[in-house]
C-alpha positions as CSV (number, residue, x, y, z in Angstrom):
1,X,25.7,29.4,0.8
2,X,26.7,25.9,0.7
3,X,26.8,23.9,-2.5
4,X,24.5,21.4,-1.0
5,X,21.8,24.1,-0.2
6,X,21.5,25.3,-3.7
7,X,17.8,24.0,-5.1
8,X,19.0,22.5,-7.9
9,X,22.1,20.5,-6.7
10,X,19.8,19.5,-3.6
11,X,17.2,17.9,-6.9
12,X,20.0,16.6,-8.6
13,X,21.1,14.6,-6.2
14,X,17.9,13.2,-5.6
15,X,17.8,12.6,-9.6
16,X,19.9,9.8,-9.0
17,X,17.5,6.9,-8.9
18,X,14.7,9.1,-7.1
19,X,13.9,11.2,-10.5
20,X,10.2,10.1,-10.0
21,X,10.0,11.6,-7.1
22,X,11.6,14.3,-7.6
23,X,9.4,15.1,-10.9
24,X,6.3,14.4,-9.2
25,X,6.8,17.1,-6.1
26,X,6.9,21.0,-6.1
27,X,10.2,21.2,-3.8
28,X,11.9,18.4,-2.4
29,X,13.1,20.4,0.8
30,X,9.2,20.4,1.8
31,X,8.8,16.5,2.0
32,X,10.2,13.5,4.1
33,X,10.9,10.6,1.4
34,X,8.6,8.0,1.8
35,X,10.0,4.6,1.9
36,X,9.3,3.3,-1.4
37,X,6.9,4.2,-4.1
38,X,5.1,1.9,-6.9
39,X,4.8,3.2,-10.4
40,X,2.4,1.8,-13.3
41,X,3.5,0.9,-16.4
42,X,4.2,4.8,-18.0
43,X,5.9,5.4,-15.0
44,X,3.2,7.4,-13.1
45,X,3.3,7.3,-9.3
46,X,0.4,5.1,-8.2
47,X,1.5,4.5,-4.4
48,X,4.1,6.1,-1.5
49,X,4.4,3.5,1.3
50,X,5.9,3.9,4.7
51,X,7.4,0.9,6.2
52,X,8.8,-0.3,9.3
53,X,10.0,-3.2,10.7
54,X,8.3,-3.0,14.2
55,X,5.7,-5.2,15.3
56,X,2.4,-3.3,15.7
57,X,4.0,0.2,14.9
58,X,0.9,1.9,13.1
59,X,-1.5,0.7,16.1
60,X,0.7,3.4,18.0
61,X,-1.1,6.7,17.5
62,X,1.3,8.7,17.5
63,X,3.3,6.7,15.6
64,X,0.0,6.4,13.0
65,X,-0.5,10.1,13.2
66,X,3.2,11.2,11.9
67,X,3.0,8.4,9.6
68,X,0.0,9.5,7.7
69,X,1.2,13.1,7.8
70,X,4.5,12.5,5.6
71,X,2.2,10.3,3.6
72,X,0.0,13.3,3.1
73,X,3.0,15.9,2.7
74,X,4.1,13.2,0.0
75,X,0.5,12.8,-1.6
76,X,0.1,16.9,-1.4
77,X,3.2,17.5,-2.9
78,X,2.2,15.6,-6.2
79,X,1.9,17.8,-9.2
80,X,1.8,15.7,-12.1
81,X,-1.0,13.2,-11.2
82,X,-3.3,12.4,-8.4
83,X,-1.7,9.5,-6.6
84,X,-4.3,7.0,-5.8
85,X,-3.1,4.4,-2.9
86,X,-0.8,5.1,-0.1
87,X,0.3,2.2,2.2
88,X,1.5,1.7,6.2
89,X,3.1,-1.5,7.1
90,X,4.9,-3.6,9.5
91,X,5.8,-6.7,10.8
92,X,1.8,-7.2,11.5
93,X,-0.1,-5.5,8.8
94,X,-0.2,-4.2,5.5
95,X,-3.0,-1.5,4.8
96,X,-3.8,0.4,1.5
97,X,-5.1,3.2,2.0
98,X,-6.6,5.8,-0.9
99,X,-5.7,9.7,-1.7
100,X,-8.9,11.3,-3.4
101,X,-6.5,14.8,-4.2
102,X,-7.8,16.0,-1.0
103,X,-8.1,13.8,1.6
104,X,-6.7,9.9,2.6
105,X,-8.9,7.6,3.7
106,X,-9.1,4.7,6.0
107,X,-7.7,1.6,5.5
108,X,-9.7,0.2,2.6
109,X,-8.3,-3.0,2.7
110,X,-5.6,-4.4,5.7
111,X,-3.7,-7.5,5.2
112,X,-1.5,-9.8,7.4
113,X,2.1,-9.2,6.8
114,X,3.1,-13.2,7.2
115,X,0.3,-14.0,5.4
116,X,1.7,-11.8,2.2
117,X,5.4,-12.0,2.7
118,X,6.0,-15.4,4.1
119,X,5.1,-16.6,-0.2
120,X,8.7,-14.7,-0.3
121,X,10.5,-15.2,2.7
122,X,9.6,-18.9,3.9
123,X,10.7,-18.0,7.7
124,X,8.8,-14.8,7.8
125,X,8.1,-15.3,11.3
126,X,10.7,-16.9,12.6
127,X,13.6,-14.7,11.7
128,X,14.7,-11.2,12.4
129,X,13.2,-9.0,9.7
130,X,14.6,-4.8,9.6
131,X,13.0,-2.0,7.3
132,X,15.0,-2.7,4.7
133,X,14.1,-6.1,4.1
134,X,10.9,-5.6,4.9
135,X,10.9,-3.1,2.1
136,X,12.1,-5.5,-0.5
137,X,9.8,-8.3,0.6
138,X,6.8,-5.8,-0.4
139,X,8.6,-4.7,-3.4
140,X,8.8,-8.5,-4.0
141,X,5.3,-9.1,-4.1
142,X,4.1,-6.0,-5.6
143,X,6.7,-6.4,-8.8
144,X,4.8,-10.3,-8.8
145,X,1.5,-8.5,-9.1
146,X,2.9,-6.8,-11.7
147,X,4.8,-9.7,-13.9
148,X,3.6,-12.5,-12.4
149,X,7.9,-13.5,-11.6
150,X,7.4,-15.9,-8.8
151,X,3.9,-17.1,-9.1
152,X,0.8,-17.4,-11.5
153,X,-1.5,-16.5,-8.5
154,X,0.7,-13.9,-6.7
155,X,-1.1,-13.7,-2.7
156,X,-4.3,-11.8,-2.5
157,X,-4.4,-10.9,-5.5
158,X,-8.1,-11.1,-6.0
159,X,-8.4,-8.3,-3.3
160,X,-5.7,-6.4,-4.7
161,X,-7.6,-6.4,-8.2
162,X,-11.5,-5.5,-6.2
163,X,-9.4,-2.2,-5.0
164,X,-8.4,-1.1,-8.3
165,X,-4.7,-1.7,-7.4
166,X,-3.8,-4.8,-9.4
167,X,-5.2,-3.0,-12.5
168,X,-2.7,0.0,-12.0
169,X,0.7,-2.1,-11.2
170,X,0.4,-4.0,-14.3
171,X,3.9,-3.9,-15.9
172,X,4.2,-1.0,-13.4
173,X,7.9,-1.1,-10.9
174,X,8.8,-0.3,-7.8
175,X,11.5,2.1,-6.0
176,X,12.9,2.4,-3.0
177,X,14.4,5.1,-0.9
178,X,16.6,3.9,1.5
């Protein structure tokens, strides 16, 4: 067997900045990564995101569909706590969605990417934008939410607060997994 095949240098080598993850699920082999993940302030997973940088991507269905499944195998996965939110965005929207243990649920609330990001990245819509920036441009405004870096009055952050989000990123962090 290949070194890389063995369980536990397969986990270990997800322990390297991923060790969230990688405490939170039963066996890594079983799950796609999502793209990032947000963490409250003891560290406890409180969202798994998938990202991408096309425009209208999760209005796809089939795109959707696969999306929300890894989200799911992610959100399944979770053995230490229930994760509450997951999210889907892309260069149009930005929807939260919550986990209930069982099930995921509709977009509870859906917000225009520009409208969120562009308080980070002034040209938003003007200039070429890939996953990974994309990724750091939510991690932007998430981690605001949770210090308050950039702004006093982060965007949206009254809606964020009426879905029980703002309350749970409080001093919370994000991470990535690109």
């Amino acid at each position: 067997m290949y070194d890389w095949m063995r369980k536990e240098t397969y986990t270990e080598s997800f322990m390297d900045g991923k060790e969230h993850l990688a405490m939170l699920v039963t066996n890594l082999r079983d799950i796609e990564l999502p793209d990032f993940i947000a963490l409250d302030k003891d560290e406890n997973v409180i969202l798994v995101a998938e990202v991408t940088s096309e425009p209208h991507s999760f209005k796809n269905p089939d795109t959707r569909k696969y999306a929300v499944l890894d989200l799911i195998d992610v959100l399944k996965f979770a053995t230490k706590n229930i994760i509450p939110f997951a999210m889907l965005a892309d260069q149009e929207n930005i929807e939260f969605l919550r986990w209930d243990g069982q099930n995921l649920s509709e977009p509870i609330l859906t917000l225009n990417t520009a409208d969120v990001l562009s308080h980070y990245e002034p040209n938003f819509e003007d200039k070429s934008i890939y996953d990974r920036y994309l990724v750091t441009l939510i991690e932007s405004w998430l981690r605001d939410l949770g210090y308050n870096w950039n702004s006093e009055i982060p965007p949206y952050l009254k809606e964020m607060k009426e879905i029980g989000f703002l309350q749970l990123i409080q001093g919370g962090m994000t991470k990535a997994y690109y």
